[in-house]
KEVOFI-164035 format. One record per atom (N, C-alpha, C): residue in three letters; x, y, z. Coordinates in steps of 0.05 Angstrom, whole numbers, plus 5000, padded with zeros to 4 digits. Last residue first. Layout:
! KEVOFI-164035
ALAXYZ
...
//
This chain:
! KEVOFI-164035
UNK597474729323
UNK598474689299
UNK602274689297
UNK596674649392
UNK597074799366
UNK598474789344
UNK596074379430
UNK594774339411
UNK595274459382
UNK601274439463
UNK601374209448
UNK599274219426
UNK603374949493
UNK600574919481
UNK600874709459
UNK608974899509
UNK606974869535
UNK603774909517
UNK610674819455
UNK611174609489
UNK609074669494
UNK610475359431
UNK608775049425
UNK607974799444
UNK613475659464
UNK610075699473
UNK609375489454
UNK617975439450
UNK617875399478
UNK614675429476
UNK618775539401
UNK618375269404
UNK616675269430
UNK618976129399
UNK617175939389
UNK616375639392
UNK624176169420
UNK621876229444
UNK618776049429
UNK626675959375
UNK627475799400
UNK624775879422
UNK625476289344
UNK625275989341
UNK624175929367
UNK627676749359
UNK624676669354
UNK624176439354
UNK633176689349
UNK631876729382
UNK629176639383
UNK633376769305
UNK634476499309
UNK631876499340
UNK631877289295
UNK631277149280
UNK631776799290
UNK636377549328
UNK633077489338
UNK632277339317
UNK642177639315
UNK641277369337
UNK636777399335
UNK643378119286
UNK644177809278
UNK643277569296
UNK639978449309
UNK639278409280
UNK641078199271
UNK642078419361
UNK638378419365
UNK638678289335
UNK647078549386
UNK646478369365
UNK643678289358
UNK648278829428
UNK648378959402
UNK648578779373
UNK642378609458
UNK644678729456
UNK645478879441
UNK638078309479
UNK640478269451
UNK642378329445
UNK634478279507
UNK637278219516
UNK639278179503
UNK628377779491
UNK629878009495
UNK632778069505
UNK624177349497
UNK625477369478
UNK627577719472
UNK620176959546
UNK621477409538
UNK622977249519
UNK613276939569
UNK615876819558
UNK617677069548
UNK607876629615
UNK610576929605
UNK612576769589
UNK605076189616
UNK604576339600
UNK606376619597
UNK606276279696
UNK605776009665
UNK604976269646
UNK610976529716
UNK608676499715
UNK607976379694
UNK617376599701
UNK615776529734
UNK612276409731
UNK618476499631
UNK618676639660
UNK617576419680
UNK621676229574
UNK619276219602
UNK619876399622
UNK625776449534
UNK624076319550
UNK621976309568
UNK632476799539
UNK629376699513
UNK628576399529
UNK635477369533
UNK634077149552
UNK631777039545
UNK642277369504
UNK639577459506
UNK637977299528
UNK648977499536
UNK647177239521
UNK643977379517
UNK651877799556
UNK650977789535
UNK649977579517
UNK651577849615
UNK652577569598
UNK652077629578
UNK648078319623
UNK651778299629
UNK652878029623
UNK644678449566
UNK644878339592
UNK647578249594
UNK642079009530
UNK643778859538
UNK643678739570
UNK638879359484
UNK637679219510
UNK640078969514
UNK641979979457
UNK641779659465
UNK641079569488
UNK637880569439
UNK638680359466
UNK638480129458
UNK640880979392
UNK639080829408
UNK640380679430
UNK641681579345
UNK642181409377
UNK640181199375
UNK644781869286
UNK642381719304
UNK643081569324
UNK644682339236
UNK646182179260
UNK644082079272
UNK646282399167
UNK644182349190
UNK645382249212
UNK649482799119
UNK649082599144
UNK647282549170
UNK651583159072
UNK649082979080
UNK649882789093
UNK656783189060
UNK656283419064
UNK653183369077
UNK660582809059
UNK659882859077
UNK658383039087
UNK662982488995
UNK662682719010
UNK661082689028
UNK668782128990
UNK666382138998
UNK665682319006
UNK674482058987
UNK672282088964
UNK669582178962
UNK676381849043
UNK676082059033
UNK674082279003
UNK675981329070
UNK673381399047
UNK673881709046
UNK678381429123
UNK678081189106
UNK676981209080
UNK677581949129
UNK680081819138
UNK680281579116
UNK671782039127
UNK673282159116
UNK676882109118
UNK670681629175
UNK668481649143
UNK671581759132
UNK671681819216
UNK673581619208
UNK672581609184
UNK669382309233
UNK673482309224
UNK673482029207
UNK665082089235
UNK665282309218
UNK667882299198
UNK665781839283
UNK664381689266
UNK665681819233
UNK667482279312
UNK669082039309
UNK668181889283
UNK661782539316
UNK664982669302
UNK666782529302
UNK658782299354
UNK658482329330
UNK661482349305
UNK660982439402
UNK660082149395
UNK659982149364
UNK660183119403
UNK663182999404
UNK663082609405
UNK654783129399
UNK656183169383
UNK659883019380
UNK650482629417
UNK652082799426
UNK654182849398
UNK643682609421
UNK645282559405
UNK647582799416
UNK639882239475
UNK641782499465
UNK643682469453
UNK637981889509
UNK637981829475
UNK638782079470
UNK638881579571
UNK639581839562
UNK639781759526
UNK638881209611
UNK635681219589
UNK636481499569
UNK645281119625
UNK642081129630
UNK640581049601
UNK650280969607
UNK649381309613
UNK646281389615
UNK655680819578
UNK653480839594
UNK652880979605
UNK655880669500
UNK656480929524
UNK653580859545
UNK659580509450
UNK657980459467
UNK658280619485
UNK661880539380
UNK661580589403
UNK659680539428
UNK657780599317
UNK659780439339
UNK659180609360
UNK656880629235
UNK655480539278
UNK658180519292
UNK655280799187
UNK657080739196
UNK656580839230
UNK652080639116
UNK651780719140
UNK654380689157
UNK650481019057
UNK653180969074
UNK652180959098
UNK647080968999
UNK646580999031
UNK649180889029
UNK645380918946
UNK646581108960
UNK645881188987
UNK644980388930
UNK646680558922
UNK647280888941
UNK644279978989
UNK643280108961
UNK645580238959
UNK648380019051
UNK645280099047
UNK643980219019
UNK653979759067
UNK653379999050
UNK649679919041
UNK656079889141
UNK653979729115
UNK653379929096
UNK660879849193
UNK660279919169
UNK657579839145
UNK663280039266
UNK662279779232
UNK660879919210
UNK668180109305
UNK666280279281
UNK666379969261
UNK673080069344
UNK669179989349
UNK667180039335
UNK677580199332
UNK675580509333
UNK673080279341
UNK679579689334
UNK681279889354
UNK679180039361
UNK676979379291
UNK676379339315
UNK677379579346
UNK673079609236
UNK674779679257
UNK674579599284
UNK669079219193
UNK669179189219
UNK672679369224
UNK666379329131
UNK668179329149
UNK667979349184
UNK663179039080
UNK662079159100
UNK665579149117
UNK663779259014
UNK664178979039
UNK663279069058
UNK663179678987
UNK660379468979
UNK660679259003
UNK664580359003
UNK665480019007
UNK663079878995
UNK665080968956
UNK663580788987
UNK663580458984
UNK665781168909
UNK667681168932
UNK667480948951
UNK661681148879
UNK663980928873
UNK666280928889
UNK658081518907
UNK657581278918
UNK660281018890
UNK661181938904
UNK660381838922
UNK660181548923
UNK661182078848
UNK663582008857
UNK663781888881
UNK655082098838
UNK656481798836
UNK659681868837
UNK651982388900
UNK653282298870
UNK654482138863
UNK649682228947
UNK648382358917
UNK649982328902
UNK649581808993
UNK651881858966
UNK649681958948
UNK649481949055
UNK647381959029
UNK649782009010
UNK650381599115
UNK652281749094
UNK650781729067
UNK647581599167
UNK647881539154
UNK648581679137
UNK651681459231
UNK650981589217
UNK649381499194
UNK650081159308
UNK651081169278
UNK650281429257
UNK651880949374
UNK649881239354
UNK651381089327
UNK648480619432
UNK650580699406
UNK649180899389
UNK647880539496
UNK647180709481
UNK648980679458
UNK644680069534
UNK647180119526
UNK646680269493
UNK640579929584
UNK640780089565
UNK644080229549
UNK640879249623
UNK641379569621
UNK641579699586
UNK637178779645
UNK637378949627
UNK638579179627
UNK636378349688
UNK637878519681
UNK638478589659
UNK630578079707
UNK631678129674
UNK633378369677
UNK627377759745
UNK628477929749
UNK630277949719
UNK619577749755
UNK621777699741
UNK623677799741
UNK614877879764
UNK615577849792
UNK618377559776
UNK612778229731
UNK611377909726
UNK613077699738
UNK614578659744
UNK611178649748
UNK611578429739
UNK619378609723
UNK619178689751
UNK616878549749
UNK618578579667
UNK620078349675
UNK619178369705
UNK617879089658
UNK615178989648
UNK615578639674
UNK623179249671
UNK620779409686
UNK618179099681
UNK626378979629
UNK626679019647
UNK624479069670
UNK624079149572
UNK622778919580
UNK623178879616
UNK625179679555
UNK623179679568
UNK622179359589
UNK629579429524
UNK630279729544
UNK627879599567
UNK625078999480
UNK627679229486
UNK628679239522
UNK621378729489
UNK620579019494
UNK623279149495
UNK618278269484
UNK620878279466
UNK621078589461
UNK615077829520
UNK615478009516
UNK618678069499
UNK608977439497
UNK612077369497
UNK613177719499
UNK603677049531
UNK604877269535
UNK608077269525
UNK597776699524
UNK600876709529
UNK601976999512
UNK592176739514
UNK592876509527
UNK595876569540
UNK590077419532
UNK591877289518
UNK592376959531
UNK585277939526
UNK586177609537
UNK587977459524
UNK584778599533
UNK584578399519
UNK585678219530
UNK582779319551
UNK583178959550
UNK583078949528
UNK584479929534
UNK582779819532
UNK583779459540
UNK583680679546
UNK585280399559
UNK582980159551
UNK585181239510
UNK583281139516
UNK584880799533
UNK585981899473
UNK587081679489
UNK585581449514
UNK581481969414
UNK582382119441
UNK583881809456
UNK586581919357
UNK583481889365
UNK584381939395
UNK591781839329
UNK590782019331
UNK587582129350
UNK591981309315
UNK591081449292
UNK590381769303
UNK592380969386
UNK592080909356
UNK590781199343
UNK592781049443
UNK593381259423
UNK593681229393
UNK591880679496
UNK591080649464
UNK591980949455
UNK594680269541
UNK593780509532
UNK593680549512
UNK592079649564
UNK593779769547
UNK591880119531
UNK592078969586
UNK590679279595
UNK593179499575
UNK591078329580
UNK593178499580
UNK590878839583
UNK589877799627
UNK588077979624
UNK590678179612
UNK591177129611
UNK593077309616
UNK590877509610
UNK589676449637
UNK590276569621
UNK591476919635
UNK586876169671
UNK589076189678
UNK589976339653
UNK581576359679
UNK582176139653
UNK584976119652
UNK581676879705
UNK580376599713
UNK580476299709
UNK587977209690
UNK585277219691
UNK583276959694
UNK593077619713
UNK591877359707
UNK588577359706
UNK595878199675
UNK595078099692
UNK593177809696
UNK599778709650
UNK599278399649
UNK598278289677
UNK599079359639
UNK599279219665
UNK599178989642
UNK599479759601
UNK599979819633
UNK599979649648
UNK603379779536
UNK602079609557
UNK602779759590
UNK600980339497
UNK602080229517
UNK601080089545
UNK600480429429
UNK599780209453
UNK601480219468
UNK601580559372
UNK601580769402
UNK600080629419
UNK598879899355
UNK601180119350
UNK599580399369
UNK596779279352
UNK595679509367
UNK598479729372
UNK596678979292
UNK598378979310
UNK596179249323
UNK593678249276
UNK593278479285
UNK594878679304
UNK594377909226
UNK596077949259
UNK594578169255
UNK592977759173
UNK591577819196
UNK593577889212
UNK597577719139
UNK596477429150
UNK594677409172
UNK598978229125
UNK596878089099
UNK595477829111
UNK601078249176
UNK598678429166
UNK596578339146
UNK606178009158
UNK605077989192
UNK600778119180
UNK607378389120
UNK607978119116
UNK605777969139
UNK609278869152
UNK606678879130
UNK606278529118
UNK613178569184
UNK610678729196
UNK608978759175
UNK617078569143
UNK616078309152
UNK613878329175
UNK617779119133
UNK617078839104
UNK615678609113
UNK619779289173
UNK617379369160
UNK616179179145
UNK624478979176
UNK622078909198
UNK619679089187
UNK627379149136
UNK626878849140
UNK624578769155
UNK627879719145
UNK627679599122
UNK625779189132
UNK631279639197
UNK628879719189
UNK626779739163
UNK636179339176
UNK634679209200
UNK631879309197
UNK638579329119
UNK637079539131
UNK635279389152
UNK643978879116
UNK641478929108
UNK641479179128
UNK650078469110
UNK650078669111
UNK646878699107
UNK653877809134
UNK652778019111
UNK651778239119
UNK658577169118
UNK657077539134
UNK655877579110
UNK662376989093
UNK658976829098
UNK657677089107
UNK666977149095
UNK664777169070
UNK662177129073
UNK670777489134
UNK668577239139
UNK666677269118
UNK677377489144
UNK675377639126
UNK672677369130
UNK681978099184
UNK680777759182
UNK677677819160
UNK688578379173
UNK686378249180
UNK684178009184
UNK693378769175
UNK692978579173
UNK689778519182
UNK695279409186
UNK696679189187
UNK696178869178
UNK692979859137
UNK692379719159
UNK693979459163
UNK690480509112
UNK693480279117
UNK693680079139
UNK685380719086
UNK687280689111
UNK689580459102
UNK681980679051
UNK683580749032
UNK686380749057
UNK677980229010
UNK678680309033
UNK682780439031
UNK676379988955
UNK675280348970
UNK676180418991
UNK676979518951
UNK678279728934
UNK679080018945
UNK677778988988
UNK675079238986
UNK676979478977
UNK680278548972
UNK676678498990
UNK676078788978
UNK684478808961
UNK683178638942
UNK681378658941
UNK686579098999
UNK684779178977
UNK683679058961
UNK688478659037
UNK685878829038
UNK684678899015
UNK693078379018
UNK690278259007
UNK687178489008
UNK696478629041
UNK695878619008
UNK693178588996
UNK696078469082
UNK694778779088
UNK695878889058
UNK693277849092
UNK694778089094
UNK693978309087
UNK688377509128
UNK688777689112
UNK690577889118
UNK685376899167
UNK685477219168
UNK687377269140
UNK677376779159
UNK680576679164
UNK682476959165
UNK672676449189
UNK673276719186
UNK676776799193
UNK667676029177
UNK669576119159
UNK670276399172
UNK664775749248
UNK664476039231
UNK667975969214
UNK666275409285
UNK664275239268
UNK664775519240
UNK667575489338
UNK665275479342
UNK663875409304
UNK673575439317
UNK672875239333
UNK669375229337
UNK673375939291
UNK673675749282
UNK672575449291
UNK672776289353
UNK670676279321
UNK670876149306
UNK677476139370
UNK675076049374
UNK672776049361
UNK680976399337
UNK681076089338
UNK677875929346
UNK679076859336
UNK679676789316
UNK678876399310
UNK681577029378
UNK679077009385
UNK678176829365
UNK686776969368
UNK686276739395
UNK683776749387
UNK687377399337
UNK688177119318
UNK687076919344
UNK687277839369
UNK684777719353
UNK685277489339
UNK693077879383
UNK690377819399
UNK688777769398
UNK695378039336
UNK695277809347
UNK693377649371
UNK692878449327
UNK691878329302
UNK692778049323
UNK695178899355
UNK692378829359
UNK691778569343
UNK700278739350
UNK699478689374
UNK696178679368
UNK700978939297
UNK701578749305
UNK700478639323
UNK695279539285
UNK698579429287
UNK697779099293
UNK691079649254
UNK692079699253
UNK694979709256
UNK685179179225
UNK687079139249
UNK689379369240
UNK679679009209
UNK681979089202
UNK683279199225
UNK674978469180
UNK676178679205
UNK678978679196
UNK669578469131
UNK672578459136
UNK673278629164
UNK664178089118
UNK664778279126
UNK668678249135
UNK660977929051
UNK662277909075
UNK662878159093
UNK655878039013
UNK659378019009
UNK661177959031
UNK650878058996
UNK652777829018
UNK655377829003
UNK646878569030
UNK649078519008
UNK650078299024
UNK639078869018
UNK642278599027
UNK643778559015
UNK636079109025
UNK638679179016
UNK640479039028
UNK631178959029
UNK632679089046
UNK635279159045
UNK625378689013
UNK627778838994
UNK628978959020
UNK621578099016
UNK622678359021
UNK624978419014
UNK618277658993
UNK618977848978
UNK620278128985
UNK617477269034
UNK615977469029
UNK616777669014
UNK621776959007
UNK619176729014
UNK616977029017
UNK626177229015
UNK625777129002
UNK622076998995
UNK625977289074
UNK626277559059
UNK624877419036
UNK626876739098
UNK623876899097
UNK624577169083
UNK631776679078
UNK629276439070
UNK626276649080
UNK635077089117
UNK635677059079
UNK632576949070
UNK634076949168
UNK633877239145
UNK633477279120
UNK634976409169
UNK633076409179
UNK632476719156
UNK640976549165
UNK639476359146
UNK636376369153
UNK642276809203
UNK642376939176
UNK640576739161
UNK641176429250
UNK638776619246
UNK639776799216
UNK645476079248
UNK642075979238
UNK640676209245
UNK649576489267
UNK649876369238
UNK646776189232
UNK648376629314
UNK649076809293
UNK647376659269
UNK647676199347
UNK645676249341
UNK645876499321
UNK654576089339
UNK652075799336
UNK648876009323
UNK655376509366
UNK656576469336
UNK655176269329
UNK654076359417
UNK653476579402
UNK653976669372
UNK656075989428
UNK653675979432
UNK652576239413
UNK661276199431
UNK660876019420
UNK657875949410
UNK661176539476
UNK661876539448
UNK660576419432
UNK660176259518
UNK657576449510
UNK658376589481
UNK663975969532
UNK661875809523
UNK660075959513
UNK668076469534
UNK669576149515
UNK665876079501
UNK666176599589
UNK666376869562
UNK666476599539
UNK664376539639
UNK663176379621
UNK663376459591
UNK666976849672
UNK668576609674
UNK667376409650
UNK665477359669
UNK668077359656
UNK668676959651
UNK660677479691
UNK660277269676
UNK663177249650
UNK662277769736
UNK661577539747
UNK662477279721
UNK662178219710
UNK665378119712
UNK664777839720
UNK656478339699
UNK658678329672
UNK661278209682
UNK655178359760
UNK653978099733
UNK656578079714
UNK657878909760
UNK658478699775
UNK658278449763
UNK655279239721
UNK657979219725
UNK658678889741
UNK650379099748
UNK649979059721
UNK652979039720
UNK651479439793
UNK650379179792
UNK650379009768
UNK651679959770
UNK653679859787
UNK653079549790
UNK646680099743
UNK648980019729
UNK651379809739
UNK643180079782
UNK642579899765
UNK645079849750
UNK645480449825
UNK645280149834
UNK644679979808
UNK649080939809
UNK646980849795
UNK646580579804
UNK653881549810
UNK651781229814
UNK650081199810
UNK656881749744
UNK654281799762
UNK654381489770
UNK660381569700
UNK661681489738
UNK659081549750
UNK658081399643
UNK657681569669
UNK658381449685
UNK663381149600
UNK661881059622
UNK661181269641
UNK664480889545
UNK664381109543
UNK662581069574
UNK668680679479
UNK667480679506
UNK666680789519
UNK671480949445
UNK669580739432
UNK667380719463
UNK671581629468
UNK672181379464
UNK670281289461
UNK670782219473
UNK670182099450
UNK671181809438
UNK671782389522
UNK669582369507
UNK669482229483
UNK676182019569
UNK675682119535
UNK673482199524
UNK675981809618
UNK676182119609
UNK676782109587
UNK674881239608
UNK673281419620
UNK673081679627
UNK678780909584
UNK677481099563
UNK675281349584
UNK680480639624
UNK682580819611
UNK680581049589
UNK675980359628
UNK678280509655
UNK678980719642
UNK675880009596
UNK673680229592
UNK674880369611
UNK680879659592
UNK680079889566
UNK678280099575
UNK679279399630
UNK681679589632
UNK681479789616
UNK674779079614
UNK674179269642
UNK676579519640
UNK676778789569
UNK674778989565
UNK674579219591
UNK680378469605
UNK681178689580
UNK679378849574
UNK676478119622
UNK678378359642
UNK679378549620
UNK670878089583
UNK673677979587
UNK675378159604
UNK665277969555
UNK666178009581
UNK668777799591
UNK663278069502
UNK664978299518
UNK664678229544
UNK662877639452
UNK661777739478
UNK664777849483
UNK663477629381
UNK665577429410
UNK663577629429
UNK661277549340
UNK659577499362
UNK661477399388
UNK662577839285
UNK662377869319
UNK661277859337
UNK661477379260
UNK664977459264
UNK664577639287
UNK655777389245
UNK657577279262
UNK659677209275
UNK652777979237
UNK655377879244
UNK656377679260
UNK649378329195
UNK649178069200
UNK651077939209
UNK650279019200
UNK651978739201
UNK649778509209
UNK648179519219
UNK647179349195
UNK647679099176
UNK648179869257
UNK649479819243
UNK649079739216
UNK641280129263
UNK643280029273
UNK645980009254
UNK636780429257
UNK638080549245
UNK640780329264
UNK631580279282
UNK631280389267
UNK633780409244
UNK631679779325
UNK631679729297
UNK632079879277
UNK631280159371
UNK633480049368
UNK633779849334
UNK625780319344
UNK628080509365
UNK629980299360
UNK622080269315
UNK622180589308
UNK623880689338
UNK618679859285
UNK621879859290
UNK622680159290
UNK612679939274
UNK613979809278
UNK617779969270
UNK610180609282
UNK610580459269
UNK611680259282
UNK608580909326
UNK605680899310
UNK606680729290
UNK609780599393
UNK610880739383
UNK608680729346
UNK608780189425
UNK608280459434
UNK608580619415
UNK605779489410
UNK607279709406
UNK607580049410
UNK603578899399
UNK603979129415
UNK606079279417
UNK600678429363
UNK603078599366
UNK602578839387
UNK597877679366
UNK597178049364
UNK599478179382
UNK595877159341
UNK598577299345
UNK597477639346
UNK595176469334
UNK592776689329
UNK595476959351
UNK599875989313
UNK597576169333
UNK597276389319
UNK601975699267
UNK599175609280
UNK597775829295
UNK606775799264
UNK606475489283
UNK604175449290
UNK607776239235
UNK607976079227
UNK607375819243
UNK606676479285
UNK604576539258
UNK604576139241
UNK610976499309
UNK608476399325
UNK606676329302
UNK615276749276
UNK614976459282
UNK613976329293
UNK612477239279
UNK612977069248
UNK612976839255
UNK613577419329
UNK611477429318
UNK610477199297
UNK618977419321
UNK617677249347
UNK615077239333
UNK620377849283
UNK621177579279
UNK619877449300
UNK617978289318
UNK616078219293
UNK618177949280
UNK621178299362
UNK618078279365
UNK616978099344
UNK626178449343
UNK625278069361
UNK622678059355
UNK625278879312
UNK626378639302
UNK625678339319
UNK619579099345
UNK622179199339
UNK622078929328
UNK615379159381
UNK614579149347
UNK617079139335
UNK612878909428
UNK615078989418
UNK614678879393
UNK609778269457
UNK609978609468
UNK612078719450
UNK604777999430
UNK607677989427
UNK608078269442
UNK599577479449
UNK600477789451
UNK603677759452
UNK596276949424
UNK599377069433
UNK599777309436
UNK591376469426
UNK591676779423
UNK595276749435
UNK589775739411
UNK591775919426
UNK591676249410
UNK584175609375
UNK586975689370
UNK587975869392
//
């Protein structure tokens, strides 16, 4: 039985994982960190969204971030520091203005079979993540914005997704609790809402009962080839606390799904994977009481103007994400990033108290096509499944497939 080393315990990792498992191979996890999903899985939005899967590379996007670049506290948010990785990455992003229509599309395609992919294995392993399928609603403040999105609208239609739009009667209908005044919108029922981290624990202890063996405070130092054309991996051990130690192991095939990190790992396997680190923060909103939590949405909301999404997490969790900011490897929770998040909780959801809130950063592993990059590398036996973006928790589940198929190809024997 073909061996698989998965690099990355996060959401791609441990869905990539699942769908090797499931095809037969013998599957071992790697991971730096002492749990699975303990950076960009931890605390994301929490949209299953394929209403937003339009991609961000449109000249409108470039003008917007112009204008927001002395605001601290815009949806947008860009160190002028140079930086050849960014500035290059800028460049890619306008390059791939001309393929914005087909990478939609594509992207609403692989949205929509990876919820279903979410739903059938939650189910099948009994995980609880606090899924709600109520949909998700965007709300639009004036005319102009709302008509702009009726074009994107079309195309999301055209790619196959229910996501029609809604007066600004109808809002409350969808969602009682919201309490802004909003011009008009759009409502996609099929959406949905879970605890990304929640999900990947479930389906990491899931991974566990089936053997996988994951190697946690592991860090891989090198991939390297070994006689059997196979793969020698080398990895620093800090499992449980015990003295830090480097140990092998042989992998027939190699899939990395390292986030942030895959970039570098991508170099050494003489791969080029523009990845840059695109930072968002969210809160989460603890409803202790129940004026709280009959305050707080059950729909999930999309603001498109503020770039703030919404999931209500159980009874008493409020989560609420946005914004993007470039700005390196930098995970510093900033206050004035935060306090938007804050304003708009209490703007919209006045009811709600605010007196308990968690804030949290991470890095989207984004590529300036916002397409992810799932497949084969340069060297037989690499394959990456990474590049998600700010869609890692509505696209990897599908993504898995797809890299799963690919290491079936090239190992025909395997089950």
């Amino acid at each position: 039985m073909p061996r698989i080393a998965v690099i990355g315990a996060g959401i791609t990792g441990v869905t990539t994982a699942y769908a090797l498992v499931e095809r037969g191979f013998d599957v071992t996890v790697f991971d730096r960190h002492r749990y699975p999903a303990m950076e960009t899985s931890f605390a994301n939005g929490g949209q299953l969204s394929a209403s937003n899967a339009e991609v961000w590379n449109k000249m409108s996007t470039m003008i917007q971030g112009l204008r927001w670049m002395t605001k601290r506290d815009a949806p947008l948010l860009m160190n002028p520091k140079p930086s050849w990785h960014k500035y290059s990455w800028m460049a890619e992003f306008v390059g791939n203005i001309a393929h914005y229509k087909r990478n939609t599309m594509e992207t609403v395609r692989l949205a929509v079979e990876a919820r279903e992919y979410i739903f059938s294995v939650a189910e099948r392993e009994g995980i609880d993540f606090d899924l709600e399928r109520r949909g998700i609603l965007h709300i639009y403040g004036n005319r102009g914005d709302f008509d702009k999105a009726l074009k994107v609208n079309a195309l999301l239609n055209e790619a196959g997704l229910d996501r029609h739009p809604v007066t600004r009667a109808e809002i409350p209908q969808i969602e009682p609790t919201l309490q802004g005044v909003y011009y008009a919108g759009f409502y996609t029922p099929s959406d949905a809402t879970g605890d990304i981290h929640k999900f990947t624990r479930g389906l990491a202890d899931a991974l566990m009962r089936r053997q996988v063996q994951f190697h946690l405070e592991s860090t891989v130092e090198s991939i390297g080839s070994d006689s059997q054309g196979g793969h020698r991996i080398t990895w620093h051990n800090a499992e449980h606390g015990g003295e830090p130690c480097s140990e092998t192991m042989r992998a027939d095939a190699v899939v990395i799904c390292a986030g942030t990190a895959s970039r570098e790992i991508a170099r050494s396997l003489g791969d080029r994977i523009n990845i840059y680190p695109v930072k968002g923060y969210s809160i989460t909103v603890y409803l202790d009481l129940p004026q709280s939590q009959n305050a707080a949405p059950t729909v999930s909301i999309l603001d498109d103007a503020a770039k703030i999404v919404t999931s209500r997490l159980g009874q008493s969790r409020f989560r609420v994400a946005g914004t993007a900011e470039f700005n390196g490897f930098n995970r510093d929770i900033r206050h004035d990033r935060i306090e938007p998040l804050i304003n708009w909780t209490r703007a919209n959801f006045p009811a709600i108290e605010t007196d308990r809130v968690v804030a949290w950063s991470g890095l989207r592993p984004m590529m300036p096509g916002m397409m992810p990059r799932v497949g084969p590398g340069r060297r037989p036996g690499i394959f990456y499944n990474t590049g998600h973006g700010h869609l890692g928790w509505t696209l990897s589940a599908a993504t898995a497939q797809i890299v799963a198929n690919a290491v079936s190809s090239a190992f025909p024997r395997a089950p």
